[in-house]
N, CA, C and O atoms as a Tinker XYZ file with bonds, in Angstrom:
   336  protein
     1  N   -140.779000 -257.289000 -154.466000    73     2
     2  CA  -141.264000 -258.420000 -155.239000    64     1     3
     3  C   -141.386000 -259.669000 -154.360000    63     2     4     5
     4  O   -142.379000 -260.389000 -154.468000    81     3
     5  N   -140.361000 -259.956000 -153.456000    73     3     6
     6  CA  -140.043000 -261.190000 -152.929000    64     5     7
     7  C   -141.109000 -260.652000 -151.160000    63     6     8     9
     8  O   -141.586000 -261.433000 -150.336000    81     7
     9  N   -141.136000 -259.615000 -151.148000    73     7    10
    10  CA  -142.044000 -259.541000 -149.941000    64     9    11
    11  C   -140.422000 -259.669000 -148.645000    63    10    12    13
    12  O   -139.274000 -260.011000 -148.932000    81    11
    13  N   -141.020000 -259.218000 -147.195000    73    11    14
    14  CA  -140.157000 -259.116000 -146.131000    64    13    15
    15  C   -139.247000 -261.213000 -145.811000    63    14    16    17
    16  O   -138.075000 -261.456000 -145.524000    81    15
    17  N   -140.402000 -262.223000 -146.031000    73    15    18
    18  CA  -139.885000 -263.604000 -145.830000    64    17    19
    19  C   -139.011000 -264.088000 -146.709000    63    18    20    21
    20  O   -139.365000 -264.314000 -147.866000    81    19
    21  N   -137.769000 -264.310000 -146.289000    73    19    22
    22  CA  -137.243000 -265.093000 -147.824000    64    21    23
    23  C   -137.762000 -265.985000 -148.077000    63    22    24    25
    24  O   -137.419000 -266.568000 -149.106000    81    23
    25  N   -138.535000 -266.370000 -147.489000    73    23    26
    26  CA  -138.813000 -268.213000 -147.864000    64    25    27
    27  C   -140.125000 -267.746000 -149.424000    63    26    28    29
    28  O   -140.546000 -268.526000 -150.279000    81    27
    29  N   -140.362000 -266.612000 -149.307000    73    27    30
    30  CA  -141.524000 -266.441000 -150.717000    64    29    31
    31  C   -140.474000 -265.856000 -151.607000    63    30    32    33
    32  O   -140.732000 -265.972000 -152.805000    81    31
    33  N   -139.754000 -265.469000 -151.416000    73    31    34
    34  CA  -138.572000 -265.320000 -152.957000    64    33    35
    35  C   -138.597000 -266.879000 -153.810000    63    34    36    37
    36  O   -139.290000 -266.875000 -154.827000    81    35
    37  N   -138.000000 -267.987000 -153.515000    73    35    38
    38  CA  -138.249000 -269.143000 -154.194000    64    37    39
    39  C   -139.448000 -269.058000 -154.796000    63    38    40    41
    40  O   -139.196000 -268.382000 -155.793000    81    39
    41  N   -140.702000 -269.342000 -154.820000    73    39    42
    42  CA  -142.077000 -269.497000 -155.797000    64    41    43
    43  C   -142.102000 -268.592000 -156.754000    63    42    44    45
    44  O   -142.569000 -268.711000 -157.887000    81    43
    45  N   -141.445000 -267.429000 -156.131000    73    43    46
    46  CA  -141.729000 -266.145000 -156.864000    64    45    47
    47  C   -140.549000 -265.620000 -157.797000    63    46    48    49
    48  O   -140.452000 -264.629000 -158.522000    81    47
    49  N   -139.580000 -266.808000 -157.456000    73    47    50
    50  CA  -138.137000 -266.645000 -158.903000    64    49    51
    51  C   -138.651000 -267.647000 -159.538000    63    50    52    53
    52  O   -138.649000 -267.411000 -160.746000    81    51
    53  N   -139.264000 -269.058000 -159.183000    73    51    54
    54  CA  -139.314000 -269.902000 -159.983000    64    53    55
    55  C   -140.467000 -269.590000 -160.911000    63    54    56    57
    56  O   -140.450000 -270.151000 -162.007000    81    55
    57  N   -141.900000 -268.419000 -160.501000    73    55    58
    58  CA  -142.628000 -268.179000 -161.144000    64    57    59
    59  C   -142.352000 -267.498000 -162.679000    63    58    60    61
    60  O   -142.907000 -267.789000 -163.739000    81    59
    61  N   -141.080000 -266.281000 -162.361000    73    59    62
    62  CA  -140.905000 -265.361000 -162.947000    64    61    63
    63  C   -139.883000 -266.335000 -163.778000    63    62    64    65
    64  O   -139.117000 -265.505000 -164.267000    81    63
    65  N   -139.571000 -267.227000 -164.081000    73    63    66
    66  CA  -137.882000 -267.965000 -164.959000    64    65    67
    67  C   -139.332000 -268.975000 -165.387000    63    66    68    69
    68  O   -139.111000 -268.915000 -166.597000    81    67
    69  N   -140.351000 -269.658000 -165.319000    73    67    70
    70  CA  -140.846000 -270.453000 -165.849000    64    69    71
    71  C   -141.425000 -269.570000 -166.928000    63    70    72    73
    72  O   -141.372000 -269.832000 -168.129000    81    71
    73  N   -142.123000 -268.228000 -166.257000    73    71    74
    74  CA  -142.995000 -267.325000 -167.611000    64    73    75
    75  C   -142.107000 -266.526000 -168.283000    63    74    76    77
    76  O   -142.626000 -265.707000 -169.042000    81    75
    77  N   -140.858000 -266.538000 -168.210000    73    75    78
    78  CA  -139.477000 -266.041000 -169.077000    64    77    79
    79  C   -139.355000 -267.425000 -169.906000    63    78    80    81
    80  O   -139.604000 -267.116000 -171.072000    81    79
    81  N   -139.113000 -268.657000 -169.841000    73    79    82
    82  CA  -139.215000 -269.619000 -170.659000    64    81    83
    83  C   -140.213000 -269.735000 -171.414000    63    82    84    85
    84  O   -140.245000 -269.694000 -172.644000    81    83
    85  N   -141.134000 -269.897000 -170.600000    73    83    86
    86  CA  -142.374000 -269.930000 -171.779000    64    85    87
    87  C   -142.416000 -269.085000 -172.738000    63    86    88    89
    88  O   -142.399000 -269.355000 -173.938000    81    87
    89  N   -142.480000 -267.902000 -172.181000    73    87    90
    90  CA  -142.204000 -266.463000 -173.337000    64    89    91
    91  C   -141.136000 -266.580000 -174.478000    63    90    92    93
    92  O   -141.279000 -265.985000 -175.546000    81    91
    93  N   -140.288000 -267.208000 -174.257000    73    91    94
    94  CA  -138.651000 -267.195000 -174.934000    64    93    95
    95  C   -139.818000 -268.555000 -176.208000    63    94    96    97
    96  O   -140.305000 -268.418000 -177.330000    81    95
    97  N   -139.805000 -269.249000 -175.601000    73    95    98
    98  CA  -140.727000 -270.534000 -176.773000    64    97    99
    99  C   -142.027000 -270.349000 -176.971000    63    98   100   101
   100  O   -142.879000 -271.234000 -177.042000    81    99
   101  N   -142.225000 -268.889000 -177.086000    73    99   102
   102  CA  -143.701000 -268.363000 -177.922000    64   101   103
   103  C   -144.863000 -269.194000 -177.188000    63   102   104   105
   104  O   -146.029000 -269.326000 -177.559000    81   103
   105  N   -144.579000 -269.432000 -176.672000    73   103   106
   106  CA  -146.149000 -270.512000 -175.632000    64   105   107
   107  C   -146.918000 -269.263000 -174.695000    63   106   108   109
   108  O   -146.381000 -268.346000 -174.074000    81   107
   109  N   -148.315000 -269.584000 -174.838000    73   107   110
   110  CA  -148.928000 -268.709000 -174.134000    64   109   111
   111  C   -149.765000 -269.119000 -173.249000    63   110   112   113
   112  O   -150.826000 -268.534000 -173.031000    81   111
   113  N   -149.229000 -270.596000 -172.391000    73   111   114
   114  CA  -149.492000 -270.575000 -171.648000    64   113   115
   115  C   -148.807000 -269.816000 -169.925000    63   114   116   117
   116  O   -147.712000 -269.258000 -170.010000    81   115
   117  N   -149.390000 -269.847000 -168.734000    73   115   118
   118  CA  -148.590000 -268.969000 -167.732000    64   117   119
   119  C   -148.882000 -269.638000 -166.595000    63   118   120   121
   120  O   -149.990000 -270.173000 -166.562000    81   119
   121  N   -147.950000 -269.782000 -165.348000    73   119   122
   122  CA  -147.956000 -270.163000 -164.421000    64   121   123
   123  C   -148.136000 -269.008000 -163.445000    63   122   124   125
   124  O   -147.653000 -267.879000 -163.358000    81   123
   125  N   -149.241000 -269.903000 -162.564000    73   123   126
   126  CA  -149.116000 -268.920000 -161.458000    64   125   127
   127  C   -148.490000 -269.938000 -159.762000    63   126   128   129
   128  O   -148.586000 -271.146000 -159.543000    81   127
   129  N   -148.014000 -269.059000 -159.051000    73   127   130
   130  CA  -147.251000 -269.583000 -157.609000    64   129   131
   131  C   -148.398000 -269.117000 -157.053000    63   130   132   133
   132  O   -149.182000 -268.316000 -157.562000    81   131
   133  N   -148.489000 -269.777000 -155.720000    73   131   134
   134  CA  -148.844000 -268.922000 -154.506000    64   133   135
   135  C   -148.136000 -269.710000 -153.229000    63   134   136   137
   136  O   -147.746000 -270.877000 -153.265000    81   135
   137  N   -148.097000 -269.258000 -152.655000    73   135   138
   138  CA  -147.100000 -269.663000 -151.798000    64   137   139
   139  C   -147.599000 -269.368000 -149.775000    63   138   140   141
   140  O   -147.413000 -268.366000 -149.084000    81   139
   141  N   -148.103000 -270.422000 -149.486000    73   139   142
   142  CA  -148.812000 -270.211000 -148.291000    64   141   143
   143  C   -148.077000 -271.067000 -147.012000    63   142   144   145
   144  O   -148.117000 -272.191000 -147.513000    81   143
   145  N   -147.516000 -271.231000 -145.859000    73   143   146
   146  CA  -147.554000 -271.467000 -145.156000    64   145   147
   147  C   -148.391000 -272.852000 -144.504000    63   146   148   149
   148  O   -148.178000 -274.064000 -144.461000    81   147
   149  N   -149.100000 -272.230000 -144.191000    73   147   150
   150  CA  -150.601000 -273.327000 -143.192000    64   149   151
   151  C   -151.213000 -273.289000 -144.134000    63   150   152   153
   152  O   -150.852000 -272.601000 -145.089000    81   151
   153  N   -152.532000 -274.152000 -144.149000    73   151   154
   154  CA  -154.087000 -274.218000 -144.217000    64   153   155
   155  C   -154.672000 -272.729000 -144.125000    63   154   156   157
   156  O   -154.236000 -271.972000 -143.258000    81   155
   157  N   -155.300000 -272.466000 -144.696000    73   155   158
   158  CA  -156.135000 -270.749000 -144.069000    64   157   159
   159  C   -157.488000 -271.415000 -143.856000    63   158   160   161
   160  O   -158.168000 -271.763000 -144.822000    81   159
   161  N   -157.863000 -271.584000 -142.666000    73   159   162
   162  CA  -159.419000 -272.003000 -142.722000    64   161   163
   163  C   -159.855000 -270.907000 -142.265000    63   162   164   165
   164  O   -159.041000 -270.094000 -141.827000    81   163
   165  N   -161.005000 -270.669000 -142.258000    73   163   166
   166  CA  -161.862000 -269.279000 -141.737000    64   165   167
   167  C   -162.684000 -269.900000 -140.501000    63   166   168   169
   168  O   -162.794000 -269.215000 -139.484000    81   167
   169  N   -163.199000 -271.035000 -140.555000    73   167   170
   170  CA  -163.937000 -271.740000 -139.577000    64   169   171
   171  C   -163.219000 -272.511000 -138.479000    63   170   172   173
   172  O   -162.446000 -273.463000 -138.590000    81   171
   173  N   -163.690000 -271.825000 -137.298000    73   171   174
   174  CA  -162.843000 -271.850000 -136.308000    64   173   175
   175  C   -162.697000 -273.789000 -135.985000    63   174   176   177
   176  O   -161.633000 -274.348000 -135.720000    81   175
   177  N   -163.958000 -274.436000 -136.099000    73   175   178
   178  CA  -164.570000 -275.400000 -136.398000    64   177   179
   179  C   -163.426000 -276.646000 -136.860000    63   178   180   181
   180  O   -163.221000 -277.801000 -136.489000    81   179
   181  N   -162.943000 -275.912000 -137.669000    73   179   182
   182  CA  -161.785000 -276.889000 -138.699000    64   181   183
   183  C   -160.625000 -276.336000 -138.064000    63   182   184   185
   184  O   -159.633000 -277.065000 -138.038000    81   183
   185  N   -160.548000 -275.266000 -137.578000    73   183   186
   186  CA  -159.023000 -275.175000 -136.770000    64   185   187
   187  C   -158.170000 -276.050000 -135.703000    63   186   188   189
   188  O   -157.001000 -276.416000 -135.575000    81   187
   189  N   -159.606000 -276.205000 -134.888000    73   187   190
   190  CA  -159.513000 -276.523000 -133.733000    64   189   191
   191  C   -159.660000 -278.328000 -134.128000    63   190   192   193
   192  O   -159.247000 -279.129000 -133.290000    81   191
   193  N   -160.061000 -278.660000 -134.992000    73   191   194
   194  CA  -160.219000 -280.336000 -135.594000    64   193   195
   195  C   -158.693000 -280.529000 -135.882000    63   194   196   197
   196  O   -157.838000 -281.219000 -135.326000    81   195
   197  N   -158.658000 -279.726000 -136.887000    73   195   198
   198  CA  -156.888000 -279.901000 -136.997000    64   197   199
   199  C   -155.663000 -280.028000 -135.956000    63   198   200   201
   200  O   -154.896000 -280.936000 -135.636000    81   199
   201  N   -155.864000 -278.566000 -135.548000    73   199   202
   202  CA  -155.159000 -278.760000 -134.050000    64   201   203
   203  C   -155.072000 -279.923000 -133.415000    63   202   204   205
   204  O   -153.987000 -280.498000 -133.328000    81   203
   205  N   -156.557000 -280.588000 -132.715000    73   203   206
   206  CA  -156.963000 -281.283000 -132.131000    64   205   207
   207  C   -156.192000 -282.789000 -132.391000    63   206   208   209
   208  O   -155.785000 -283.510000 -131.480000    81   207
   209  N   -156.059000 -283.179000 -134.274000    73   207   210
   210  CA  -155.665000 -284.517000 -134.542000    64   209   211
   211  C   -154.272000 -284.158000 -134.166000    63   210   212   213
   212  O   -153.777000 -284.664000 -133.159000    81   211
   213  N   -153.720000 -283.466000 -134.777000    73   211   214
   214  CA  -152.015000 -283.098000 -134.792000    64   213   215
   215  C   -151.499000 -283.617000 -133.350000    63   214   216   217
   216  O   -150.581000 -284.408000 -133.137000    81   215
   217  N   -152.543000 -282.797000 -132.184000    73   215   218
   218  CA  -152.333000 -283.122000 -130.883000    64   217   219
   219  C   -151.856000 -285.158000 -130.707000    63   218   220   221
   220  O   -150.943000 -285.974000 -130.577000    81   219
   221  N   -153.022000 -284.999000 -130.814000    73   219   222
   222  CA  -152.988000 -286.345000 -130.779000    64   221   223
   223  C   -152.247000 -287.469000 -131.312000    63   222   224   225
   224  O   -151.846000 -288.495000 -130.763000    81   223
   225  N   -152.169000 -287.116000 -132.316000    73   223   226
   226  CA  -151.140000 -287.829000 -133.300000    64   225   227
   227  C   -149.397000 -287.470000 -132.545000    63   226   228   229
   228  O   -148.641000 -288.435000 -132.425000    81   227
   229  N   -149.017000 -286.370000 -132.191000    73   227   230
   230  CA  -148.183000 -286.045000 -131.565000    64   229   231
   231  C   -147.878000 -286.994000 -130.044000    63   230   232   233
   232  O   -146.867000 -287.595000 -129.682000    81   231
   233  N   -149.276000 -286.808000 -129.357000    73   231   234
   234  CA  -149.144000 -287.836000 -128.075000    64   233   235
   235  C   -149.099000 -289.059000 -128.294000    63   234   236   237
   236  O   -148.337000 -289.672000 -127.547000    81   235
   237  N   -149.771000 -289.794000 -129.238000    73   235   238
   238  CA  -149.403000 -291.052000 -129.331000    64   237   239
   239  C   -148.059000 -291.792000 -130.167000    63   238   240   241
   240  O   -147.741000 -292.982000 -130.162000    81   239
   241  N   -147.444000 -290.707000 -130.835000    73   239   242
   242  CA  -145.910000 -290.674000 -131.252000    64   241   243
   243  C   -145.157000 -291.125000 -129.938000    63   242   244   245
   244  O   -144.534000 -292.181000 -129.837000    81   243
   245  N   -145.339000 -289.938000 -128.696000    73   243   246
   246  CA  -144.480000 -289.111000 -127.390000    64   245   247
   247  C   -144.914000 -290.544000 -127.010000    63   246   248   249
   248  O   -143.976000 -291.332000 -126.888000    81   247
   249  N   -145.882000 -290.926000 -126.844000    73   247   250
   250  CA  -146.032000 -292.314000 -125.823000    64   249   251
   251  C   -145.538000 -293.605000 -126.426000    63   250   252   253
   252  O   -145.750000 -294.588000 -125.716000    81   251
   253  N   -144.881000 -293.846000 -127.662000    73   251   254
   254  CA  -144.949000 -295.039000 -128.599000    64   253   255
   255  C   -143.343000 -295.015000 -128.632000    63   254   256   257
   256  O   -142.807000 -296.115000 -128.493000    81   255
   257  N   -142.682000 -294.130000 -128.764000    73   255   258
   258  CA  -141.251000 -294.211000 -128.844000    64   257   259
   259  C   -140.061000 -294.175000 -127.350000    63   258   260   261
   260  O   -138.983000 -294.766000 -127.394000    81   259
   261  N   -140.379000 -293.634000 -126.515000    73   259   262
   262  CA  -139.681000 -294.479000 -125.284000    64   261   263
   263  C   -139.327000 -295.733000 -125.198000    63   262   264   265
   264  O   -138.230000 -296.284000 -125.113000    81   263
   265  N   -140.750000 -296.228000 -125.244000    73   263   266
   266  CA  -140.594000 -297.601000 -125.032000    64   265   267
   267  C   -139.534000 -298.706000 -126.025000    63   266   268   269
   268  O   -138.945000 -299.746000 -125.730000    81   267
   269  N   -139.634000 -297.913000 -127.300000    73   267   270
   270  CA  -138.851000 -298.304000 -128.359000    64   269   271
   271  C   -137.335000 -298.418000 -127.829000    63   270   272   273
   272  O   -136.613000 -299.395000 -127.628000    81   271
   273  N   -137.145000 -297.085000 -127.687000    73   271   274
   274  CA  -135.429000 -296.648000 -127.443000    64   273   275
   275  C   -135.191000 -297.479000 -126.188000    63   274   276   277
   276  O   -134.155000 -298.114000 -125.995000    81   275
   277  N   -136.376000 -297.421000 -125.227000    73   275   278
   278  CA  -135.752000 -298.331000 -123.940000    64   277   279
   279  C   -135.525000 -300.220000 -124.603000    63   278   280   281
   280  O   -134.501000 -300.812000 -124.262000    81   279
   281  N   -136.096000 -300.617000 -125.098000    73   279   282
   282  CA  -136.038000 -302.027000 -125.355000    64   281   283
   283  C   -134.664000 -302.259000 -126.115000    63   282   284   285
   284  O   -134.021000 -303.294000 -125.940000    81   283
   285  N   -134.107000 -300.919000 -127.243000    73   283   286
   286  CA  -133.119000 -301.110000 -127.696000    64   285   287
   287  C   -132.056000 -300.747000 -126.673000    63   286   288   289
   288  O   -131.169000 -301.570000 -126.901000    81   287
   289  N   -131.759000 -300.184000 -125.946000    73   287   290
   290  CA  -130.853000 -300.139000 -124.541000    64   289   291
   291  C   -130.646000 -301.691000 -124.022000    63   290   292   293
   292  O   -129.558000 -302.241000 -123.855000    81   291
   293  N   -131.886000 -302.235000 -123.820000    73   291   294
   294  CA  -132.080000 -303.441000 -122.676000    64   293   295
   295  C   -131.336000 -304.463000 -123.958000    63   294   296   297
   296  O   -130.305000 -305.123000 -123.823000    81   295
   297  N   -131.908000 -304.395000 -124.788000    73   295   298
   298  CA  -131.398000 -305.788000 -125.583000    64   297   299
   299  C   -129.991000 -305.360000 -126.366000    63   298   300   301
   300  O   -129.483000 -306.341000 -126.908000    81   299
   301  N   -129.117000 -303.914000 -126.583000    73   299   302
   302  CA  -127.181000 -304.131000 -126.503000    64   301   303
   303  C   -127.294000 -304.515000 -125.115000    63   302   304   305
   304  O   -126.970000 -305.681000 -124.888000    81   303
   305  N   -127.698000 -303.781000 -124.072000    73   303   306
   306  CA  -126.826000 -304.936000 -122.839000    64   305   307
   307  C   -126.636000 -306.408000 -122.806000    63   306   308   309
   308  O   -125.612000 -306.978000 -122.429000    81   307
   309  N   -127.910000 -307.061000 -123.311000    73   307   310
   310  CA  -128.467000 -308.341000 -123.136000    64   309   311
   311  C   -127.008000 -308.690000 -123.984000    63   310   312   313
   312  O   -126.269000 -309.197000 -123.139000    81   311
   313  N   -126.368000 -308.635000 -125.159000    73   311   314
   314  CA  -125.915000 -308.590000 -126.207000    64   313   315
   315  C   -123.815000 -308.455000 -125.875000    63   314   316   317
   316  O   -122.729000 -308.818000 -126.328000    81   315
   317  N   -124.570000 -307.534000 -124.595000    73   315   318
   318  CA  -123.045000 -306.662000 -124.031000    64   317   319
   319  C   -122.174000 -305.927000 -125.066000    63   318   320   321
   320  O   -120.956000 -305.801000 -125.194000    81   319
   321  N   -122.973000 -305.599000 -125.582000    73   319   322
   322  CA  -122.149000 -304.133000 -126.863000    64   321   323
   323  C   -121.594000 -302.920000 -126.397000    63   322   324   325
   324  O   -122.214000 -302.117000 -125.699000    81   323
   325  N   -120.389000 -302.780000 -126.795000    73   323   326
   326  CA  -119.874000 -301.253000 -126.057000    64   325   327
   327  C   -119.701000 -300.359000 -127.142000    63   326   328   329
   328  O   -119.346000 -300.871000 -128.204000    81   327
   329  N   -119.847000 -299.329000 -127.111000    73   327   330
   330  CA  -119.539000 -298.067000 -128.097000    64   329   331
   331  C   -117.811000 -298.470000 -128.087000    63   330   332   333
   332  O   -117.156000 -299.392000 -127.603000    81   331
   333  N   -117.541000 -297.441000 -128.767000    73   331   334
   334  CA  -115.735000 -296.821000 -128.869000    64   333   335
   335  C   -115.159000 -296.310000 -127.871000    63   334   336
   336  O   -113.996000 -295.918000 -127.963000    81   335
């Protein structure tokens, strides 16, 4: 039922206890889960766009936060703060 990943047991208990409730209070309406991972694109087109921003967005994170952590170093010294 839950498949080899545990991580698809969750959608697929919460599917099966929501359409046990509903059922229990005569409602006929029904939920369905699906439960995916990634994006599924078929077009290589949009893979590689995606990829591509993530990249980027990633490098300009990697390049933006050094500088951060270094300025907070420079200014406890400035300050002369000691740990414990």
């Amino acid at each position: 039922m839950c498949g080899p990943e545990p991580i698809n047991c969750f959608p697929v208990l919460v599917n099966i206890l929501s359409n046990t409730f509903l059922r229990l209070l005569n409602s006929t309406a029904r939920f369905r889960v699906w439960s995916a991972f990634f994006y599924k694109a078929d077009n290589p087109d949009v893979k590689s766009y995606v990829f591509y921003s993530f990249l980027n967005y990633l490098l300009i994170l990697a390049a933006g936060l050094p500088p951060l952590i270094a300025m907070s170093s420079v200014e406890d010294y400035k300050v002369r703060s000691t740990s414990c």
